[in-house]
C-alpha beads as a LAMMPS data file, in Angstrom:
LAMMPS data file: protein, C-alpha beads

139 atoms
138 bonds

1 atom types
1 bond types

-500.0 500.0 xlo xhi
-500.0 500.0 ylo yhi
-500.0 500.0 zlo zhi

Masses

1 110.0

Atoms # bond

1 1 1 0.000 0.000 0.000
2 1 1 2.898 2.297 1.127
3 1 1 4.492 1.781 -2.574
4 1 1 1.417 3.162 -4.265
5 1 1 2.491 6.650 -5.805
6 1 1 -0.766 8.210 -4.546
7 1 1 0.206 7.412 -1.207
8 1 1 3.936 9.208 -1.911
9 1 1 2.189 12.242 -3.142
10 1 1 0.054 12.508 0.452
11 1 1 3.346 12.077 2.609
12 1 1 5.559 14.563 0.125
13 1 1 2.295 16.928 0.762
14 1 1 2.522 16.789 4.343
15 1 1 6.330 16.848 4.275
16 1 1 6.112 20.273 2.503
17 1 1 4.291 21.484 5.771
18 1 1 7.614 22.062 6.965
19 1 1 7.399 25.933 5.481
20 1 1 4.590 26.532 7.435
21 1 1 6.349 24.812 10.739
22 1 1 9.482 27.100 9.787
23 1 1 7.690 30.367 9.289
24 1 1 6.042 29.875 12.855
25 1 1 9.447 29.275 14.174
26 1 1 11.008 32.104 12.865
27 1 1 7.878 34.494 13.911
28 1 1 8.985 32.810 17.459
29 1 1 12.329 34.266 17.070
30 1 1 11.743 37.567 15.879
31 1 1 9.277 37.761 18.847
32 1 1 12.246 36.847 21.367
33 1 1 14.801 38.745 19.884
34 1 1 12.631 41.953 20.288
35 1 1 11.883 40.944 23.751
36 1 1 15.632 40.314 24.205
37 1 1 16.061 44.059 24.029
38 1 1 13.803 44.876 27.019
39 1 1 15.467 44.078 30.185
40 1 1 12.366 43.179 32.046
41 1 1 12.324 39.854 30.379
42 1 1 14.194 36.411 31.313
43 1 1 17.136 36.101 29.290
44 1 1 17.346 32.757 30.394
45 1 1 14.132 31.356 29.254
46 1 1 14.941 33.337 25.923
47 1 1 18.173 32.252 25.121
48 1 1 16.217 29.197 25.552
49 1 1 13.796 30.297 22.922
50 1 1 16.531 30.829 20.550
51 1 1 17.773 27.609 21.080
52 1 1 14.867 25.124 20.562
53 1 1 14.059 27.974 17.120
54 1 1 17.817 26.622 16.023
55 1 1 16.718 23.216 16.317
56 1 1 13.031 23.828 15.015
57 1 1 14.699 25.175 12.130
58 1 1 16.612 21.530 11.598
59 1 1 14.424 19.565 12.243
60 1 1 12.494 21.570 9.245
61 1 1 16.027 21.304 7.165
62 1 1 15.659 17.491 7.598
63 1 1 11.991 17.542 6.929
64 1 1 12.366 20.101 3.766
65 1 1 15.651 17.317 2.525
66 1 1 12.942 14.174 2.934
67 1 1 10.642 15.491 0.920
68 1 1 13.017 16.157 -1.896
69 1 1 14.292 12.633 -1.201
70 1 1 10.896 11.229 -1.128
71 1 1 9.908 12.916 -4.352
72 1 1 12.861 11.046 -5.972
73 1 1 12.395 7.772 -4.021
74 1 1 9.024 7.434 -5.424
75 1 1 9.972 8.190 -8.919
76 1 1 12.147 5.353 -9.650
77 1 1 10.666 2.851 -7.228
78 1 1 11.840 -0.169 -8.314
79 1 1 15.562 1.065 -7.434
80 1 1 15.705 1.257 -4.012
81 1 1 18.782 -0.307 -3.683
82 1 1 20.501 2.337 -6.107
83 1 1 18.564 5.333 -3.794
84 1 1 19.966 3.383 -0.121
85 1 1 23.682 3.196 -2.151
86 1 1 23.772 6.994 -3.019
87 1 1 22.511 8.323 0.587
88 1 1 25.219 5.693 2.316
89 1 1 27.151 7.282 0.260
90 1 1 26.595 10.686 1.165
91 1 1 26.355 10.468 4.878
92 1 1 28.872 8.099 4.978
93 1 1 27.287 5.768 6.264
94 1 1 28.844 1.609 6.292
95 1 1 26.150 0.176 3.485
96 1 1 24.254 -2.704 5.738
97 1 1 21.014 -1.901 3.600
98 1 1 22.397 -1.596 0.037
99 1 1 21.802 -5.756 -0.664
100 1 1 19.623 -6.719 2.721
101 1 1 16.996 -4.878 1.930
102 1 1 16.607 -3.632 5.320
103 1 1 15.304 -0.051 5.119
104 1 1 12.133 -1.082 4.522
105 1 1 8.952 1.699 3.337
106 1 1 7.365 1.606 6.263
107 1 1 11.051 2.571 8.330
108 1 1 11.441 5.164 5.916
109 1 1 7.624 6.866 6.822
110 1 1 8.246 6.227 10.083
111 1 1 11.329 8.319 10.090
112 1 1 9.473 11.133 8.231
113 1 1 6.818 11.048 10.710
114 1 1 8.865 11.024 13.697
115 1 1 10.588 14.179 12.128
116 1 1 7.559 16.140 11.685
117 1 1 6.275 15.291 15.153
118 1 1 9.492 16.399 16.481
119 1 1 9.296 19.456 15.229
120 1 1 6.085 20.138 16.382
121 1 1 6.797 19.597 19.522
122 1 1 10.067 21.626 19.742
123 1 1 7.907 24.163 18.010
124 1 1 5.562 24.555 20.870
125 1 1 8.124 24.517 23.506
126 1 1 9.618 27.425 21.767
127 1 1 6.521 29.099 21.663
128 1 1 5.838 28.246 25.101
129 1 1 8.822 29.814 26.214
130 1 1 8.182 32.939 24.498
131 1 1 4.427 32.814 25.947
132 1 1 5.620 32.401 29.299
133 1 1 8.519 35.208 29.251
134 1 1 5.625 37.563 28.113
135 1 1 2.970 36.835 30.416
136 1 1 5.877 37.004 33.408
137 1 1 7.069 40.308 31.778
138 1 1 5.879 42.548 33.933
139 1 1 6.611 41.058 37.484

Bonds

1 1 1 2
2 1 2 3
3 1 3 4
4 1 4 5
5 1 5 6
6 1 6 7
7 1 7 8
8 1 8 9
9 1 9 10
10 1 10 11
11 1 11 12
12 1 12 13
13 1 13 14
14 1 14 15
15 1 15 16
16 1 16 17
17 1 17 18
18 1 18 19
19 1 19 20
20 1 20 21
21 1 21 22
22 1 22 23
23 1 23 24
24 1 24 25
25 1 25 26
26 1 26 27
27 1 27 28
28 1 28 29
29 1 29 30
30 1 30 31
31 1 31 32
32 1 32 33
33 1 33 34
34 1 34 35
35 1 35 36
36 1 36 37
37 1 37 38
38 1 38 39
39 1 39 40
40 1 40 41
41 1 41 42
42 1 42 43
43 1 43 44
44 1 44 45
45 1 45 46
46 1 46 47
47 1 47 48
48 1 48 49
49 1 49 50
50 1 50 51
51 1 51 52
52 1 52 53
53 1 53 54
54 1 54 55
55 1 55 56
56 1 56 57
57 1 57 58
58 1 58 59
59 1 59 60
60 1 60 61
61 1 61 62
62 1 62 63
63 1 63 64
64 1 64 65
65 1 65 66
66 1 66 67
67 1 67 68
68 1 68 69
69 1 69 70
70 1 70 71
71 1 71 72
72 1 72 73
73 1 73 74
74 1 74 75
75 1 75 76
76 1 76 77
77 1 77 78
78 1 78 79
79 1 79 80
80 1 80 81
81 1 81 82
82 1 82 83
83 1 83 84
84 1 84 85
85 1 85 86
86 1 86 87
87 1 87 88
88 1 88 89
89 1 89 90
90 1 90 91
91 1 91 92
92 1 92 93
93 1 93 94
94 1 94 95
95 1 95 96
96 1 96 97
97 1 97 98
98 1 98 99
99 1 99 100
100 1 100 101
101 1 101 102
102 1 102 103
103 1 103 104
104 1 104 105
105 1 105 106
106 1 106 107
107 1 107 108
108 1 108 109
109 1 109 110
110 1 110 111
111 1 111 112
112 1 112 113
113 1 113 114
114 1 114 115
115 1 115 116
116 1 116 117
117 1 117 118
118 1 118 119
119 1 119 120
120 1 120 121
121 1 121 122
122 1 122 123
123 1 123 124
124 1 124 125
125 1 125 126
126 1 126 127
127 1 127 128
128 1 128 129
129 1 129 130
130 1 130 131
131 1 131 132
132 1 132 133
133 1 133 134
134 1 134 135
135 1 135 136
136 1 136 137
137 1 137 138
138 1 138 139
């Protein structure tokens, strides 16, 4: 079911949510870097901010790269084996699933998924932190 191409043109479209994801993450920095500039606020919990925004934003890097990767992987289906060979090769990786087969389609959406949840969730503790250092602003 996973190998139909309808069902790689829903995941690629919910991969591409990552520019959505990003642009929130970004309107969550801009927000703490202007509160950075009043002293009132926790630097602390922003510098915080900042952080989990610098890892939002890989997380959406990594989501942005599988759907490019995705988009090829379902093109030419039937070579897998050729698709596994050219990632180990660019990550370096040691090759265990070029001829085993073991990077199976369901792995790979797994993966994907576990990216974009991820995300979301460092999202909202980014967002949380920027919530919380405004409503504590003025105490």
């Amino acid at each position: 079911m996973l190998d139909n191409p309808v069902a790689g043109k829903v995941l690629i479209a919910t991969l591409n949510s990552w520019r959505y994801l990003s642009a929130l993450s970004v309107l969550g920095m801009l927000f703490a870097l202007s509160l950075l500039i009043d002293s009132h606020c926790w630097v602390l919990l922003l510098s915080l901010s900042l952080f989990v925004a610098m890892v939002c934003q890989y997380f959406y890097w990594r989501l942005w790269l599988d759907c490019r990767l995705f988009q090829i992987f379902y093109q030419f289906l039937e070579q897998n084996d050729d698709f596994d060979a050219a990632i180990n090769m660019l990550w370096n990786k040691n090759g265990d699933n070029i001829h085993d087969n073991n990077r199976s389609l369901i792995s790979r959406w797994a993966g994907a998924r576990r990216l974009l949840h991820l995300g979301g969730v460092a999202l909202l503790i980014q967002w949380l932190a920027v919530l919380l250092c405004i409503a504590t602003r003025g105490i």
